[in-house]
C-alpha positions, 0 to 999 in steps of 0.5 A: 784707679780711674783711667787717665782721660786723654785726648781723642785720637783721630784715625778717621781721614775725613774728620782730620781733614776738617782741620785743613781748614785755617778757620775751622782751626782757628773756631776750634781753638777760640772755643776751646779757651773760651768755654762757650760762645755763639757764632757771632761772638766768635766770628767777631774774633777772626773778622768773618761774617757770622753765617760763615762762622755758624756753616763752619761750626755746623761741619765740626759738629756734623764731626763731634768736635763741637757740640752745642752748649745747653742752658747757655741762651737766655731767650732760646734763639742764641744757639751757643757752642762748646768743644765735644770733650775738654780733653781735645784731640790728637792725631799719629802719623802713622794712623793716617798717613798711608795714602797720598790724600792721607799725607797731604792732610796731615801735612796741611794738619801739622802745618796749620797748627804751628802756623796758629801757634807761632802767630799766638806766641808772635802776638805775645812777644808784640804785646809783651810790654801791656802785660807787665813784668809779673806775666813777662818773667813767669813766660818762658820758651824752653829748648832741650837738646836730648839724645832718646830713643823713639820709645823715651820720647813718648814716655817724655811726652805722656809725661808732659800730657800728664803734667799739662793735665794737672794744671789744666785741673788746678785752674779748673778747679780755682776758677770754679772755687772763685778765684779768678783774679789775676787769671788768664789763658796760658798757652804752653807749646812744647815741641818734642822731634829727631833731628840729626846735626 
């Protein structure tokens, strides 16, 4: 049986420290959904001048987790991007977390990254009447309280990784058979921590 791909694990302080960067984690994000694009097309997104976004894109490159994407440019002078692998990235605390510096960029890691999904789900619930009543009752926001061991919980979690991995593969596979009407990126943000009452 194939092994099932998973996210990269970085265990390399100066590539987490990358992501401290809100914009860089906003690039990375905007051409993870998009597939591909060109600096400028992206830097018309965060409302940043176009040379700012190609320097940023060339530091995650030099960190390969961009890679530029060939036979994209119709007259060879537009250089566009992709995300290095599809299956994203991931990080343990406990790989990176040893030193002070290495706390401090975790912390700033975590942080950006429930900023950047707090803002998305802010700008649905803002937009939520222009996407109609089919997407506003498929939406969802869930909550469980369980009682887990450390171990439950990451069985739960490679659960969830897998499952979100087969629907990532059916919309893959849908779009690449032509079906795109009625299609759009769905963000699914699931938080899964102890915490004591």
């Amino acid at each position: 049986m194939p092994e099932t791909p998973r996210p990269e694990r970085i265990t390399d302080l100066s590539r987490l420290k990358a992501f401290t960067n809100p914009l860089r984690m906003q690039l990375y994000r905007l051409l993870y959904a998009a597939g591909t694009a060109t600096a400028s097309q992206l830097a018309e997104q965060v409302d940043q001048a176009p040379s700012l976004v190609s320097y940023h894109l060339r530091k995650l490159a030099e960190l390969d987790f961009v890679v530029e994407a060939t036979g994209q440019s119709a007259d060879g002078r537009e250089r566009w991007w992709q995300v290095a692998s599809e299956e994203g990235w991931g990080f343990r605390e406990s790989d990176l977390a040893g030193t002070p510096e290495g706390a401090a960029a975790v912390g700033a890691v975590t942080r950006g990254l429930l900023d950047s999904r707090a803002a998305q789900f802010r700008t649905y619930l803002d937009q939520g009447a222009a996407w109609g009543r089919e997407w506003t009752d498929a939406a969802f926001t869930s909550e469980w309280l369980l009682d887990l061991t450390a171990a439950e919980l990451a069985e739960l979690n490679d659960e969830l990784q897998a499952l979100g991995r087969r629907w990532r593969e059916r919309g893959k596979a849908a779009k690449a058979a032509g079906d795109s009407e009625n299609r759009e990126h769905v963000s699914v943000h699931l938080y899964g921590f102890p915490f004591r009452p």
